[in-house]
gemmi code that builds the backbone of each chain (N, CA, C; Angstrom):
import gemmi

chains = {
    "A": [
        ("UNK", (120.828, -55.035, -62.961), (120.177, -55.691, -64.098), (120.309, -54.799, -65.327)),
        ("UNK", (120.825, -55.337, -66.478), (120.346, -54.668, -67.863), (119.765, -55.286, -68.691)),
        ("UNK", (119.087, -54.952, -68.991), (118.046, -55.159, -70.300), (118.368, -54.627, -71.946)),
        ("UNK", (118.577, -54.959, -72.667), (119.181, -54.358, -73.903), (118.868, -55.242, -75.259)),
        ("UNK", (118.332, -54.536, -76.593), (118.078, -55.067, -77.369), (119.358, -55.061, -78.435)),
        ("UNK", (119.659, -56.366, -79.182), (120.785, -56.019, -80.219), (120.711, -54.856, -80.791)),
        ("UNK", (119.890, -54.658, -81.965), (119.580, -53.399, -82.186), (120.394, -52.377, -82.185)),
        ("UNK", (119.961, -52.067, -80.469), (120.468, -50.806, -79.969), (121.909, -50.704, -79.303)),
        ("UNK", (122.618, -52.066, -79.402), (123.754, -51.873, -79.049), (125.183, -51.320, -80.453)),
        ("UNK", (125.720, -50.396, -79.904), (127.285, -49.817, -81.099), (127.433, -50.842, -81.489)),
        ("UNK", (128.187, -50.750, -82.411), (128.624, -51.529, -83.331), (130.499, -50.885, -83.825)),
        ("UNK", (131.212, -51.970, -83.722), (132.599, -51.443, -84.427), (132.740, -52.483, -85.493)),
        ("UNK", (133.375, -52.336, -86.286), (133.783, -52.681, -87.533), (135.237, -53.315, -86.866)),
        ("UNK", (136.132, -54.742, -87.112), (137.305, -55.146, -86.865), (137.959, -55.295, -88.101)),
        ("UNK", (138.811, -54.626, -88.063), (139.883, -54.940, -88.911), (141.592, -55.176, -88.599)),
        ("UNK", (141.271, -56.242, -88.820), (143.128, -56.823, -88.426), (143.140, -58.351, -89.145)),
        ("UNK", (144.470, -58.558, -89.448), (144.864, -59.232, -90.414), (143.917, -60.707, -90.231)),
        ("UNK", (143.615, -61.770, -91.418), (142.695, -62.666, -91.682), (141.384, -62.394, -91.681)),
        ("UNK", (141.044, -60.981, -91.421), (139.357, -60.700, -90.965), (138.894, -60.026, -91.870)),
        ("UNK", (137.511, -60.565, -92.223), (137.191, -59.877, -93.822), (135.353, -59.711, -93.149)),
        ("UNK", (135.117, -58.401, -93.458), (133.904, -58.496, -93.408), (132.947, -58.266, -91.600)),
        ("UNK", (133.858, -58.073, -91.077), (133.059, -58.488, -89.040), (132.870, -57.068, -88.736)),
        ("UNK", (131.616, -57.216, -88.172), (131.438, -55.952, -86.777), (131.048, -56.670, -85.380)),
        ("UNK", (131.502, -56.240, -84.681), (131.240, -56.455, -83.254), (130.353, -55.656, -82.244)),
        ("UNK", (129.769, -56.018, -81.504), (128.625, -55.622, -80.228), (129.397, -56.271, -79.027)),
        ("UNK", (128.997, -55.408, -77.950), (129.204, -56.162, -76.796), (127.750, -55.656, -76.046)),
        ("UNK", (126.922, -56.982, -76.218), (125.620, -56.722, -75.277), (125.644, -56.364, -73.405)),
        ("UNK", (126.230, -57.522, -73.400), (126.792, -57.371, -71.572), (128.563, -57.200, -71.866)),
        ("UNK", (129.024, -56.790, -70.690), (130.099, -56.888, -70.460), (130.822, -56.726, -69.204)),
        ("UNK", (132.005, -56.318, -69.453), (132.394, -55.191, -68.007), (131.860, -53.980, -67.981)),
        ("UNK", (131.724, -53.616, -68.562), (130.901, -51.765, -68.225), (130.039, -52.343, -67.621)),
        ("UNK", (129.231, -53.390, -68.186), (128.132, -53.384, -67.291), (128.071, -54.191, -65.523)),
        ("UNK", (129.360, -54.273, -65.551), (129.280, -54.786, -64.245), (129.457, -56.573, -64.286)),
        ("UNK", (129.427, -57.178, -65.175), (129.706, -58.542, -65.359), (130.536, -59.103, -64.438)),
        ("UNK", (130.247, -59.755, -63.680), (131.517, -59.972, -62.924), (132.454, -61.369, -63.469)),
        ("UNK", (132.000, -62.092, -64.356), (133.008, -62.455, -64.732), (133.252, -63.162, -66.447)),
        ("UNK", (131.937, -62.946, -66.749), (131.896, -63.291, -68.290), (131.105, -61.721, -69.609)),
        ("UNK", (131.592, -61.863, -70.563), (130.844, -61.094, -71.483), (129.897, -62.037, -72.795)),
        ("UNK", (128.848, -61.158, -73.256), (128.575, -61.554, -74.374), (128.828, -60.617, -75.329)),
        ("UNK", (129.356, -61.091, -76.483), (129.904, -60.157, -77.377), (129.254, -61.320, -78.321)),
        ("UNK", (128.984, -60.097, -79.834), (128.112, -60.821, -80.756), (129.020, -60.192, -82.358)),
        ("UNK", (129.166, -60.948, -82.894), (130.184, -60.956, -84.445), (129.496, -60.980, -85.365)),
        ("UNK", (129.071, -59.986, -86.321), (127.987, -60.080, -87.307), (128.970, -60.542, -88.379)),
        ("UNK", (128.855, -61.649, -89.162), (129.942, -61.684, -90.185), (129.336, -61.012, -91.306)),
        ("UNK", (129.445, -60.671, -92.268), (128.603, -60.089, -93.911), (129.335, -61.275, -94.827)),
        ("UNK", (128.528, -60.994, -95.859), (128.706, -61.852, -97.360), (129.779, -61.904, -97.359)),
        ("UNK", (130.726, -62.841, -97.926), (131.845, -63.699, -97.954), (133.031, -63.359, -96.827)),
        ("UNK", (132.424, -62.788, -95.878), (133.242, -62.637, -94.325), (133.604, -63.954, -93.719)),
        ("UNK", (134.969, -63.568, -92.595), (135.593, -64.851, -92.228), (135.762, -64.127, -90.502)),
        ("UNK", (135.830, -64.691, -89.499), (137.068, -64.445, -88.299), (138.275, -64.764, -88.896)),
        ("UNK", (139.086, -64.655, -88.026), (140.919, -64.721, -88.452), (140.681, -66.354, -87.978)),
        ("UNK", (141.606, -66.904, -88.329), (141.784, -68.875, -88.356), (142.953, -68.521, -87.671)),
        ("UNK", (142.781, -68.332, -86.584), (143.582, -68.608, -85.022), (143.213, -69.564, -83.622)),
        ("UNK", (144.093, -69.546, -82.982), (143.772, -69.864, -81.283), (143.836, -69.078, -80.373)),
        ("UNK", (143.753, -69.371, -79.297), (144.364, -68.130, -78.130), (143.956, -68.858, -76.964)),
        ("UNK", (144.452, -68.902, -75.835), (144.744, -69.358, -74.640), (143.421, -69.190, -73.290)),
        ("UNK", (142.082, -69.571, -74.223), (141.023, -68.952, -73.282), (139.825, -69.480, -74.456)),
        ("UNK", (138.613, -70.296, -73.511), (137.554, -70.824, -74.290), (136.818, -69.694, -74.935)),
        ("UNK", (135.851, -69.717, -75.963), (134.573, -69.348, -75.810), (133.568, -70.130, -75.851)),
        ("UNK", (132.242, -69.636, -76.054), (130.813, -70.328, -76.228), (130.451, -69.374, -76.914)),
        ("UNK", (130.066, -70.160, -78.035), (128.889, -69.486, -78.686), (127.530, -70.086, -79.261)),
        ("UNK", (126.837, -69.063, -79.878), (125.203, -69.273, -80.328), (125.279, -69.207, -81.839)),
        ("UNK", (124.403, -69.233, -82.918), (124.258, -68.892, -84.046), (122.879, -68.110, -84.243)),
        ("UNK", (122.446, -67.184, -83.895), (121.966, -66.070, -83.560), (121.048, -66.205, -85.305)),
        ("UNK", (121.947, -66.302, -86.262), (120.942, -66.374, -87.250), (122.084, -66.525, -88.643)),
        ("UNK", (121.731, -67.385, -89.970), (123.059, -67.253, -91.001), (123.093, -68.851, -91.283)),
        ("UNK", (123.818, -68.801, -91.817), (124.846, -70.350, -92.345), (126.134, -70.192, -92.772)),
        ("UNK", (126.751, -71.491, -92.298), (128.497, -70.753, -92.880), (128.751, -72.443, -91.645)),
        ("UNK", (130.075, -71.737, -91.758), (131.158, -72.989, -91.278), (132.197, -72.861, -89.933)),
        ("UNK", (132.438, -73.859, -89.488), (133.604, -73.275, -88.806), (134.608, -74.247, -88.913)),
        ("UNK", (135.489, -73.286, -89.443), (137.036, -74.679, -90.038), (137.864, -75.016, -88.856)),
        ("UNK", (138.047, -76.276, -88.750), (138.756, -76.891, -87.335), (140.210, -77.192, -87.759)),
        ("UNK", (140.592, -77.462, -89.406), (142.081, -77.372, -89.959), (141.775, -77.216, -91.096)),
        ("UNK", (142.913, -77.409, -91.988), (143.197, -77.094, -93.875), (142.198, -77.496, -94.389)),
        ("UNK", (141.732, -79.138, -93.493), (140.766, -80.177, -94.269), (139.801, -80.496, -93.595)),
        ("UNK", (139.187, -79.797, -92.668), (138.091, -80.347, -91.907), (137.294, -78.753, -91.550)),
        ("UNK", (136.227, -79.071, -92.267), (135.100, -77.619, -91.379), (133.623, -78.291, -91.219)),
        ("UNK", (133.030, -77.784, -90.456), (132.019, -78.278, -90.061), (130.770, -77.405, -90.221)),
        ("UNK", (129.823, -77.557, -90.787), (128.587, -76.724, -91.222), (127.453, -76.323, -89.871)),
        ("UNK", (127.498, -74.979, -89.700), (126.126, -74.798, -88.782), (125.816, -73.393, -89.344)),
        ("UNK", (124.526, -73.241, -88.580), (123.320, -72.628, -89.236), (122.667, -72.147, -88.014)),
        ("UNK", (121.607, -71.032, -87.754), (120.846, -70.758, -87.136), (120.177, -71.872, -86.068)),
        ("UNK", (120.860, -71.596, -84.720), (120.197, -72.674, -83.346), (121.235, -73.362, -83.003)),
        ("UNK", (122.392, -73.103, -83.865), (123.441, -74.019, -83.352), (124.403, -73.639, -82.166)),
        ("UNK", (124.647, -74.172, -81.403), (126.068, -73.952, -80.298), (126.948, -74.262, -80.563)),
        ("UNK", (128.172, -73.744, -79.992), (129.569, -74.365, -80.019), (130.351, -73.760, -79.045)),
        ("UNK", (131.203, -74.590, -78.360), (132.561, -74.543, -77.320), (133.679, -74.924, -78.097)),
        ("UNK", (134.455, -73.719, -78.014), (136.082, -73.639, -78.656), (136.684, -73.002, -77.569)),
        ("UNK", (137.510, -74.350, -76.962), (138.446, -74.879, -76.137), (139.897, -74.087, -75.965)),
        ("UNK", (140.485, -73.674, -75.011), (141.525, -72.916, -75.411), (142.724, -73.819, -76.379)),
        ("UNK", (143.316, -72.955, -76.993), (144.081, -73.421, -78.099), (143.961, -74.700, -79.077)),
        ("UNK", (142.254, -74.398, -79.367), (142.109, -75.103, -80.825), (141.926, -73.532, -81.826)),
        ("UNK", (142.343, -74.389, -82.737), (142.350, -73.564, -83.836), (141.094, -73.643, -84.367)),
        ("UNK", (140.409, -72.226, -85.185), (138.772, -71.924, -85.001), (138.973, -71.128, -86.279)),
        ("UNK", (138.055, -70.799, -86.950), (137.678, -69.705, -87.779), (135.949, -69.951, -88.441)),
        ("UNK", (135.095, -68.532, -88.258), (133.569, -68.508, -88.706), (133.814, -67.839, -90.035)),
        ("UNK", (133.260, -68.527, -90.707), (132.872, -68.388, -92.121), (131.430, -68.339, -92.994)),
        ("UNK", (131.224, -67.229, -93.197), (129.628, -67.514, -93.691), (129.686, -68.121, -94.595)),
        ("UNK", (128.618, -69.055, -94.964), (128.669, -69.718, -96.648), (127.554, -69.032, -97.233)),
        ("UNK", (126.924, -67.832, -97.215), (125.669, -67.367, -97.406), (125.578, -65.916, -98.023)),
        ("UNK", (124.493, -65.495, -98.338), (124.512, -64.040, -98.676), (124.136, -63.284, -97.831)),
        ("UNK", (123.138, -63.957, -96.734), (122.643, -63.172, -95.302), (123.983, -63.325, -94.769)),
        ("UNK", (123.709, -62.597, -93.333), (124.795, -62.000, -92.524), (125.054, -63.386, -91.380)),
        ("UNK", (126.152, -63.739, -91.377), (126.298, -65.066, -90.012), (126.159, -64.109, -88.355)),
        ("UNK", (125.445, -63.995, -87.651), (125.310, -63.549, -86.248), (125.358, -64.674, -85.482)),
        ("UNK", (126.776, -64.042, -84.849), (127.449, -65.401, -83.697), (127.425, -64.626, -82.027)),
        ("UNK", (126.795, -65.184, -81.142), (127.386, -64.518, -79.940), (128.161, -65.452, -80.021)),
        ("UNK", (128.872, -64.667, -79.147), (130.525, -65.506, -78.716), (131.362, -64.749, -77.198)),
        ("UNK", (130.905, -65.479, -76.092), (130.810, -65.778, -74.978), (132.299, -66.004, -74.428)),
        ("UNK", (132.750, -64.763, -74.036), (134.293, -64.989, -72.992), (134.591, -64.766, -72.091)),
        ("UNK", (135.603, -64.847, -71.113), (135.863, -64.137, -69.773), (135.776, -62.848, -70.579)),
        ("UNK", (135.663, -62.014, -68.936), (135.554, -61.001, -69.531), (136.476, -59.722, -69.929)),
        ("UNK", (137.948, -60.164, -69.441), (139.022, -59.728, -69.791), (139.624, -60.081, -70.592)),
        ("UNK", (138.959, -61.061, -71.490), (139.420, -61.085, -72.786), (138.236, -60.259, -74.065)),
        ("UNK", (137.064, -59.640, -73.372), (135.841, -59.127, -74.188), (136.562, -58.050, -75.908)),
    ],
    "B": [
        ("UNK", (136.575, -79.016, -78.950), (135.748, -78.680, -79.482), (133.821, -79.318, -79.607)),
        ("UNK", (132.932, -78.520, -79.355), (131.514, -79.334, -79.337), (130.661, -78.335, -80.373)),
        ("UNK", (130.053, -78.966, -80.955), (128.974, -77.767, -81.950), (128.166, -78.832, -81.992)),
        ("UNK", (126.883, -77.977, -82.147), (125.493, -79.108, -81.282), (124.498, -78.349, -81.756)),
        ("UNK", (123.472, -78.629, -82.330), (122.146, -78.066, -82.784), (120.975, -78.264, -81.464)),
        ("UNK", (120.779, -77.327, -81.401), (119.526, -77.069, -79.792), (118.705, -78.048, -80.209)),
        ("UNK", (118.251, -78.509, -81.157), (117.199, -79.507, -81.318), (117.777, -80.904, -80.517)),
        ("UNK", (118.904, -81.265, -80.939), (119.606, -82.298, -80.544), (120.245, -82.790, -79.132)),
        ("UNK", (119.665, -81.860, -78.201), (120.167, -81.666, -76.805), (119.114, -82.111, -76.052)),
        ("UNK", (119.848, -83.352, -75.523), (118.308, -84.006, -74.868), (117.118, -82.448, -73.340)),
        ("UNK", (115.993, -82.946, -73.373), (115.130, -81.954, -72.479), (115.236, -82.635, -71.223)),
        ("UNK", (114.846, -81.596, -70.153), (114.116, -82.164, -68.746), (113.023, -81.056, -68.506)),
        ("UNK", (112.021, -82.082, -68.121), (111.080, -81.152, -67.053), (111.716, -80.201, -65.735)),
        ("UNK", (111.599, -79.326, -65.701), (111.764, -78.822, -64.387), (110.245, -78.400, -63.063)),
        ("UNK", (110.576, -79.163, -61.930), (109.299, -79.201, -61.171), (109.724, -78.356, -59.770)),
        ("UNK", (109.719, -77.531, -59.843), (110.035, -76.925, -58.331), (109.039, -76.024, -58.249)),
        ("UNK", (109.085, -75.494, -56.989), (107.870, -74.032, -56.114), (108.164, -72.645, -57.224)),
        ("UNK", (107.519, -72.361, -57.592), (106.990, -71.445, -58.651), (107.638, -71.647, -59.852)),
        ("UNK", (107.478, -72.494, -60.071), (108.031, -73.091, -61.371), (106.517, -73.686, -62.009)),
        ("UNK", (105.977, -73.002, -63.516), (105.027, -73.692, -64.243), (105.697, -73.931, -66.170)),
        ("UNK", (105.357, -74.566, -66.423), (105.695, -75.099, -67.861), (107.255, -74.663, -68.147)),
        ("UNK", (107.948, -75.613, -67.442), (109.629, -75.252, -67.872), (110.323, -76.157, -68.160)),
        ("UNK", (111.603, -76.328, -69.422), (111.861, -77.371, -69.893), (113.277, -76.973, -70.314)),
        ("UNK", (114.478, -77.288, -69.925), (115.892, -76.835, -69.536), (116.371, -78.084, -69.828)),
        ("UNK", (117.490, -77.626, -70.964), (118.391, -77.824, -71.920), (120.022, -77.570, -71.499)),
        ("UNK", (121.057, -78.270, -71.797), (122.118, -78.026, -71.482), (123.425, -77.930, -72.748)),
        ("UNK", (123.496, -77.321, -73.622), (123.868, -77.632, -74.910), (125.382, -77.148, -74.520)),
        ("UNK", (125.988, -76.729, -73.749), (127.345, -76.641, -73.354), (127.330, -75.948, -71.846)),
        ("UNK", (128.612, -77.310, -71.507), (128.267, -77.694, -69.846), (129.296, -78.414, -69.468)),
        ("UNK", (129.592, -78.464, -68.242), (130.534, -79.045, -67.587), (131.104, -80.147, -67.786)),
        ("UNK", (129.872, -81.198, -68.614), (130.058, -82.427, -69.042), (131.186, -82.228, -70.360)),
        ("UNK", (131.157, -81.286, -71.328), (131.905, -81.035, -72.039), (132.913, -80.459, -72.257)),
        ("UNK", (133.470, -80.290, -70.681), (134.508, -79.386, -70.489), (134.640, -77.994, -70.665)),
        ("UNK", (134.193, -77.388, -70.609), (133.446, -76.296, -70.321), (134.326, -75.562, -69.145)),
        ("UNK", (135.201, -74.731, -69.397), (135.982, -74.378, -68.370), (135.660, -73.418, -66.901)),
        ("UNK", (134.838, -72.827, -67.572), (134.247, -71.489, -66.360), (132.736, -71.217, -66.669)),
        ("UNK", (131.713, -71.484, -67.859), (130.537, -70.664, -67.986), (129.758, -72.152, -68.699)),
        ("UNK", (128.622, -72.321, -68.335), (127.810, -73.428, -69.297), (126.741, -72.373, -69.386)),
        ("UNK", (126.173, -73.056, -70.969), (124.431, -72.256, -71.428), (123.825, -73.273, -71.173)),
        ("UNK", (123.152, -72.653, -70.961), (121.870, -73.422, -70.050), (120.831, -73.205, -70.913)),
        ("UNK", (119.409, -73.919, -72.006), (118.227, -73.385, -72.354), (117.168, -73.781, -71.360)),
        ("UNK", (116.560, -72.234, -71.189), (115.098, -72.911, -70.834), (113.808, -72.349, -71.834)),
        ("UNK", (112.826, -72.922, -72.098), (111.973, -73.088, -73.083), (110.881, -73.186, -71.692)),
        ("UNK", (109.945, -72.128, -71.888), (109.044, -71.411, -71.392), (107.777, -71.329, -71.695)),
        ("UNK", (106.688, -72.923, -71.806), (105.816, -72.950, -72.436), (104.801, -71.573, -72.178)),
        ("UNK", (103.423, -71.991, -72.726), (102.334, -71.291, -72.438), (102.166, -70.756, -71.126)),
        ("UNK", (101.628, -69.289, -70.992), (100.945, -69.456, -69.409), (102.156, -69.538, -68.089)),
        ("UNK", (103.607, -69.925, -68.480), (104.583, -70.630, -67.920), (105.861, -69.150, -67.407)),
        ("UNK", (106.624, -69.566, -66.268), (106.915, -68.883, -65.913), (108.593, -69.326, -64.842)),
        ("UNK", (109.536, -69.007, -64.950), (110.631, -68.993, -63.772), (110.369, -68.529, -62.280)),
        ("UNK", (110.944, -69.248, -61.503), (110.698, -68.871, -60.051), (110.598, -67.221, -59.840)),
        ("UNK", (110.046, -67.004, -59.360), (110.352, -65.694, -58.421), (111.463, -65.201, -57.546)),
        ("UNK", (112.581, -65.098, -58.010), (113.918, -65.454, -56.615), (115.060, -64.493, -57.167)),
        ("UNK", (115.762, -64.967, -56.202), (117.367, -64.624, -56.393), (117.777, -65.525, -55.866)),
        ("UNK", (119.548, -65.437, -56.358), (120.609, -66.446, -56.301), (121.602, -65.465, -55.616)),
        ("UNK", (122.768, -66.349, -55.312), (124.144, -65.162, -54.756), (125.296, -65.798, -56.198)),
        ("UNK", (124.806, -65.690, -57.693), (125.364, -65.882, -58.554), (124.894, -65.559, -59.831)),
        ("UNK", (125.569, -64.709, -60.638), (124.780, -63.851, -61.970), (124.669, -64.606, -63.280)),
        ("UNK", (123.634, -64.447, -64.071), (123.372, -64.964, -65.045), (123.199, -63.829, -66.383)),
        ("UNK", (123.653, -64.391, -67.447), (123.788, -63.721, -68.646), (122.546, -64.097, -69.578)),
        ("UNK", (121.805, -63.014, -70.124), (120.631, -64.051, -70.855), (120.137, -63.601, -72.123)),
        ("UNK", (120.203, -64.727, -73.275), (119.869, -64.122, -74.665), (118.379, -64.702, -75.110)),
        ("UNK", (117.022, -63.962, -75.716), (115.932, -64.168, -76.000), (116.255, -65.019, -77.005)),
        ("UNK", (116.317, -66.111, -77.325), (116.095, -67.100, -78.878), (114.917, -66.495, -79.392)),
        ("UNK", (114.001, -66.776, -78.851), (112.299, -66.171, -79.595), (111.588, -66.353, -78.273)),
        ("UNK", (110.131, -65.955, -78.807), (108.725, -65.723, -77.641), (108.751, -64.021, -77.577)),
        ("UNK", (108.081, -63.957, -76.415), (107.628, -62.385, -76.110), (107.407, -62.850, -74.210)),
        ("UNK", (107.799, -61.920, -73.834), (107.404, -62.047, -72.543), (107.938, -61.116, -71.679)),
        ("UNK", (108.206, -61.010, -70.633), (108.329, -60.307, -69.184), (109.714, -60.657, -68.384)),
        ("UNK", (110.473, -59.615, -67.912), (111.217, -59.997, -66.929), (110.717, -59.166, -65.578)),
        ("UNK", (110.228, -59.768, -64.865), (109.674, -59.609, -63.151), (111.034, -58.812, -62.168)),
        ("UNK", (110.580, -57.729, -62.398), (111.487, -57.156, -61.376), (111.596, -57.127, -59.869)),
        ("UNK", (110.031, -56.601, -59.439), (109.694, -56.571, -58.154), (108.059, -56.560, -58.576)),
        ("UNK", (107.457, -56.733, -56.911), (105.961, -56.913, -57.252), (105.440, -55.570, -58.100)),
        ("UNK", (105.543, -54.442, -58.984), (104.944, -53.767, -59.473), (105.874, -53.070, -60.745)),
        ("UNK", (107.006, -53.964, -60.720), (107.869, -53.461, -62.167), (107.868, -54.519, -62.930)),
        ("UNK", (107.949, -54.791, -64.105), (108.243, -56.021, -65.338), (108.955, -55.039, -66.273)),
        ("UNK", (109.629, -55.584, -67.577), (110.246, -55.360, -68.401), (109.722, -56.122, -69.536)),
        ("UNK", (109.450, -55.562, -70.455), (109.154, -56.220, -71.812), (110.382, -56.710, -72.653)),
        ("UNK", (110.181, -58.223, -72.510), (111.506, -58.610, -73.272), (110.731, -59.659, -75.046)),
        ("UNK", (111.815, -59.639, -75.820), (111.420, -60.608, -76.610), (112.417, -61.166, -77.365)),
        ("UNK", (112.823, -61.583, -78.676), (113.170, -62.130, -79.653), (114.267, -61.057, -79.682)),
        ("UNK", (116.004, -61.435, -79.350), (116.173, -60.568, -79.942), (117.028, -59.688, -78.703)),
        ("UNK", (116.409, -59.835, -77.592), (116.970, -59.386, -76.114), (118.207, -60.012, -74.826)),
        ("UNK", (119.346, -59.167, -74.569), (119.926, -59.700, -73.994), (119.740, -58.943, -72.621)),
        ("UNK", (119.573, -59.842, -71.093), (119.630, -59.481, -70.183), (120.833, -59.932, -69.012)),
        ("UNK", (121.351, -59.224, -68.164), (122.429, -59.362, -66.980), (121.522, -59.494, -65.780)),
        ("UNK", (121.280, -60.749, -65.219), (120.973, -60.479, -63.798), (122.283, -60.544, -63.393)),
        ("UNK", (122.264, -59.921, -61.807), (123.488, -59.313, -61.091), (123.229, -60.444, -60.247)),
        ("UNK", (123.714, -60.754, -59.299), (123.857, -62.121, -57.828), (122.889, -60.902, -56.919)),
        ("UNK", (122.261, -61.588, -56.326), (120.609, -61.377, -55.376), (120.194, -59.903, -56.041)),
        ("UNK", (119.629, -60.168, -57.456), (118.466, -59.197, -58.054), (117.173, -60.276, -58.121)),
        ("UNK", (116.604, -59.977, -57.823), (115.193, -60.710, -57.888), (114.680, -60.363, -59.099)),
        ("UNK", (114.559, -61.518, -59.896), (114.072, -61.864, -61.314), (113.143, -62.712, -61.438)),
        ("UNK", (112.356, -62.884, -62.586), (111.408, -64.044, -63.246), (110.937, -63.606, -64.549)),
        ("UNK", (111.568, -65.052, -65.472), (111.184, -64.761, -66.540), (109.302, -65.237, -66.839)),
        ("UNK", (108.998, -64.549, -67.553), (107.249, -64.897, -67.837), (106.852, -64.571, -69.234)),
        ("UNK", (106.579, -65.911, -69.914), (106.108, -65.758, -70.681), (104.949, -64.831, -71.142)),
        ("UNK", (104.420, -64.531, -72.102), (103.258, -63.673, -72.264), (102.506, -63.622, -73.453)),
        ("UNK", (102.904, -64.964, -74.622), (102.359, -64.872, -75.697), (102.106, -66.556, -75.751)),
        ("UNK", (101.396, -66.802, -76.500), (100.774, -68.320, -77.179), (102.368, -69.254, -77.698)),
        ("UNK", (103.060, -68.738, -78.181), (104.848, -69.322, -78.461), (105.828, -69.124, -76.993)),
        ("UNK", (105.808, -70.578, -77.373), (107.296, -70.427, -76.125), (108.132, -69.558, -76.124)),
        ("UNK", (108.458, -69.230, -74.920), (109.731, -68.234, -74.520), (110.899, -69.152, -74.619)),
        ("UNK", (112.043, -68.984, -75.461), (112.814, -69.612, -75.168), (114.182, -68.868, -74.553)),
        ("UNK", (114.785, -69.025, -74.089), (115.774, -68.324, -73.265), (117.085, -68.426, -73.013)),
        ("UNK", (118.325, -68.520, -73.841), (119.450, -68.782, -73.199), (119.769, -68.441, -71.766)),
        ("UNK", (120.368, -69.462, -70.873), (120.703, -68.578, -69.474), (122.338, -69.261, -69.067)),
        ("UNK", (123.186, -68.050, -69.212), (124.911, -68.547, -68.749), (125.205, -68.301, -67.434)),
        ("UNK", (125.941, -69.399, -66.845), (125.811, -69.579, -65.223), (127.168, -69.817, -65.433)),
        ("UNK", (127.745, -69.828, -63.757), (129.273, -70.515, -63.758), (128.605, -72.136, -63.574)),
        ("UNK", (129.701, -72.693, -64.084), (129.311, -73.907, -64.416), (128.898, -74.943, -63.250)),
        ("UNK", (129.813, -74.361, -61.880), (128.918, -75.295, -61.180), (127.752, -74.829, -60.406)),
        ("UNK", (126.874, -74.211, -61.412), (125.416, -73.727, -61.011), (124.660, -74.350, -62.204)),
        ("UNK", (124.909, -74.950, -62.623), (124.561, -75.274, -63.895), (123.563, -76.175, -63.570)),
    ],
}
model = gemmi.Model(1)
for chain_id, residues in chains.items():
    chain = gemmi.Chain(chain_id)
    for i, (resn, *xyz) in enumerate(residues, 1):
        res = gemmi.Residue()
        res.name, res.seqid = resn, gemmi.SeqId(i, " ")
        for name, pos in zip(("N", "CA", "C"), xyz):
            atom = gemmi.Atom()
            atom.name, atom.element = name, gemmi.Element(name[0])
            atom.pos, atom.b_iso = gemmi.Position(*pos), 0.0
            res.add_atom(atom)
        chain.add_residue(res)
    model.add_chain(chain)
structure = gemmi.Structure()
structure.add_model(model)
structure.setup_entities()
């Protein structure tokens, strides 16, 4: 069993191309013995984005706290906010976008060899 | 793709042996294709509390809000609240317990066909 507050979990900063603004947590994971999923949590900051990609493996996520968007193509994004869920399917195209000045906090839920 | 506001996810009572004031939510789930992991909410009224048990299957778990207890064994608890992520492991004996006047609410990620 672990018990762990956000808080107190590291934090890294991502930087690689389309990504403006993200740090990452991994609350559970494999270190901790997961046997087959992680939660990892994406703090976005003021006018921060994820990269507007796919990749070959779902997630799930929460909206932990924020407002912002998540663009599904060129012309379609969809608005959520604090309480919201979402499942992104392997190879749809995804990107989190805050629309806000607070920080967007997303867990975002994967196998765990993709954490 | 599914994005879904927790408000909008229909409830059930849950009535089983040590089960008091529990009300479980399914906001991504098998029904939605959901490849390997569904979240599961449970909302943890007053006074109210999760079985006393173990499973031979691990669960991932994020505090939405409340204040309350995770039941280790008859003379350990853990203070959890708003804010807290926990790993049960497959046969750790757990129970979540509320402990304040506001519902506990609780994300809990299962493989999906435990859901």
């Amino acid at each position: 069993m672990k018990i762990v507050k956000l808080n107190d979990v590291p934090t890294s900063e991502i930087n690689m191309d389309g990504v403006k603004n993200l740090v990452k947590q991994i609350p559970i994971g494999s270190m901790d013995g997961s046997p087959h999923f992680s939660f990892r949590v994406f703090t976005i900051g003021k006018d921060g984005h994820t990269p507007y990609h796919s990749h070959p493996y779902e997630h799930l996520n929460y909206i932990i706290s924020g407002k912002g968007a998540i663009k599904k193509s060129d012309n379609e994004e969809i608005a959520i906010e604090t309480g919201y869920f979402s499942l992104i399917l392997a190879d749809e195209m995804h990107q989190y976008v805050n629309k806000s000045n607070e920080p967007l906090v997303v867990i975002c839920a994967v196998p765990k060899e993709k954490e």
